[in-house]
C-alpha positions, 0 to 999 in steps of 0.5 A: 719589602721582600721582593724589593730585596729579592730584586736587589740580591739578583742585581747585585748577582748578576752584575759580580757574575759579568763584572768579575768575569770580564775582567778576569777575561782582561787579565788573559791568565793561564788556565791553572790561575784562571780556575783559582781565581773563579773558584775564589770568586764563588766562595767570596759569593756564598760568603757575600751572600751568607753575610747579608743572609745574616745581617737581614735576618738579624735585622727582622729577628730584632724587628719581629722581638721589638713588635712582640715586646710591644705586644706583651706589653700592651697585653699586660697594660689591657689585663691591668686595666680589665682587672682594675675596672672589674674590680672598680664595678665589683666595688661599685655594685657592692656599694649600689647593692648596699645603697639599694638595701638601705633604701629599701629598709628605710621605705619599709620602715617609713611605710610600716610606721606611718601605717597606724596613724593613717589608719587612726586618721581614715577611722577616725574622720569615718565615725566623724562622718558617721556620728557628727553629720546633724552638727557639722554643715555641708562644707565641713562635711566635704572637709571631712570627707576629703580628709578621710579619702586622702587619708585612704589614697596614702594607705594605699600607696604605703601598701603599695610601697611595701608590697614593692619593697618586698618584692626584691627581697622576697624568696622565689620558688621556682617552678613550671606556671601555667601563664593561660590560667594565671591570667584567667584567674586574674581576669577573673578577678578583675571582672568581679572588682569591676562588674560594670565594666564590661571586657572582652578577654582572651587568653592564647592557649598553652602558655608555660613559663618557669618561675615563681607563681606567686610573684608571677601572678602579682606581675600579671595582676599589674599589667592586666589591671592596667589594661582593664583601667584604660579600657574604661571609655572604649566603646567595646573593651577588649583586652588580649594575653598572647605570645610572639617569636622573638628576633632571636627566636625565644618568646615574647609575651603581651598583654594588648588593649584597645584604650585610651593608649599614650604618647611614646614621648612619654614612654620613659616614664612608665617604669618609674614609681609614682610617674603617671602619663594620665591624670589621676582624676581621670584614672585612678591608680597608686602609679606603682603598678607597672614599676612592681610588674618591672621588678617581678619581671627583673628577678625572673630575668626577663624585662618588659616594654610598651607601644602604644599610640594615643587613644588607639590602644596599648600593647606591654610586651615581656620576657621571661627568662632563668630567675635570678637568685632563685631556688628551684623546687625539688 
């Protein structure tokens, strides 16, 4: 636009210079008038020009406000609506955070109040079992067993379920962990829960994280725990904790086995309470072990995700980063 301008003021230039002076040519006027007459000439030049100097930029002054206008509107109707939304998502997460609060006060008062019946349950069909076995047959008897186990399957999910319920609640106190020797000693554990299985375990060195050690553990029990089960059938058991460079060049930790894996089909449903991807007559578990690791490892705000491939091993990866709602230590 510009330049198209630019050429047209030149046209029109050049085409009054010649006009103008051929016919001041034609009229042959004496000198005097002559120079009058050019003088004039220039002056209604400078005025023609003066003019459309105005007018043109008066045109881009009211363009230039009207796109400023525009702007400053659509910048005001943004500002409404990013602060509309925020308050909309504060509104919402307060409503989750109540909702989440209520859940978790109703599972833990449903899990503590169903504890004694269950354990007057479990005790009582044990002494059943103890005492009444030369007056009940063989089916009674498989009865009363299969009553007292399910009975101790739910005190162990219930336990479960509060230990959970706890965890989001439970106040963290922050300070370096020594995650080598965290995982030894949880190692350790495992092997004397499970003295015929055999494992071979190996720790990297020299792994430090910050957070809270008692919940960290917890988090470490879960993931190690569930790579000791499915490690069950393997030929020669192996179960590894080491670290890798992230893509954005911070630590990835990993618990790795050589079990019985899974389908990543089913990958979603790792994380969720109660959602198993193996039968549980197969591998026994309260299927909220990986579910607590998630939430410890949430508070600490780090995640955790898995690969896998079925029947060639599993590897739980994780991050831990700057807990959240934490109190360090002084």
């Amino acid at each position: 636009m510009p330049r198209t301008i630019a050429l047209i003021y030149l046209a029109a230039g050049v085409l009054w210079i010649f006009l103008t002076d051929r016919w001041l040519e034609w009229l042959d006027l004496e000198p005097r008038t002559l120079q009058l007459l050019q003088t004039s000439k220039g002056w209604l030049a400078i005025l023609g020009s003066a003019i459309l100097l105005y007018i043109l930029l008066r045109r881009h002054k009211r363009r230039d406000d009207a796109a400023v206008s525009a702007l400053l509107d659509s910048q005001r109707e943004v500002q409404q609506m990013n602060a509309e939304l925020e308050k909309r998502v504060a509104e919402r997460t307060r409503q989750l955070q109540a909702a989440n609060r209520e859940l978790e006060s109703f599972a833990y008062a449903v899990s503590h109040d169903l504890r004694a019946p269950l354990r007057s349950l479990s005790g009582f069909s044990q002494i059943l079992q103890e005492t009444a076995t030369d007056r009940l047959d063989e089916k009674q008897l498989h009865y009363l067993r299969r009553i007292h186990d399910a009975s101790q399957r739910m005190s162990g999910l219930i336990e479960a379920l509060l230990s959970l319920s706890r965890i989001t609640t439970a106040d963290m106190v922050v300070r370096p962990v020594n995650l080598t020797q965290l995982c030894l000693d949880a190692g350790a554990a495992l092997r004397e829960k499970f003295p015929g299985h055999a494992v071979e375990f190996d720790v990297a060195p020299n792994l430090h994280v910050e957070g809270d050690a008692r919940l960290l553990r917890m988090a470490m029990d879960c993931l190690l725990g569930n790579a000791w089960k499915y490690t069950i059938r393997a030929a020669k058991p192996a179960v590894s904790v080491g670290v890798q460079t992230g893509v954005t060049g911070g630590p990835i930790y990993f618990v790795r086995d050589n079990g019985v894996g899974f389908d990543m089909a089913y990958a979603n449903k790792l994380f969720v309470p109660f959602q198993r991807l193996h039968p549980e007559a197969e591998f026994q578990g309260s299927g909220i072990g990986l579910v607590t690791a998630q939430r410890i490892l949430a508070r600490h705000n780090g995640r955790v995700w898995a690969e896998a491939q079925v029947d060639a091993g599993a590897t739980f990866y994780f991050t831990v980063g700057a807990p959240l709602g934490s109190a360090a230590t002084p």
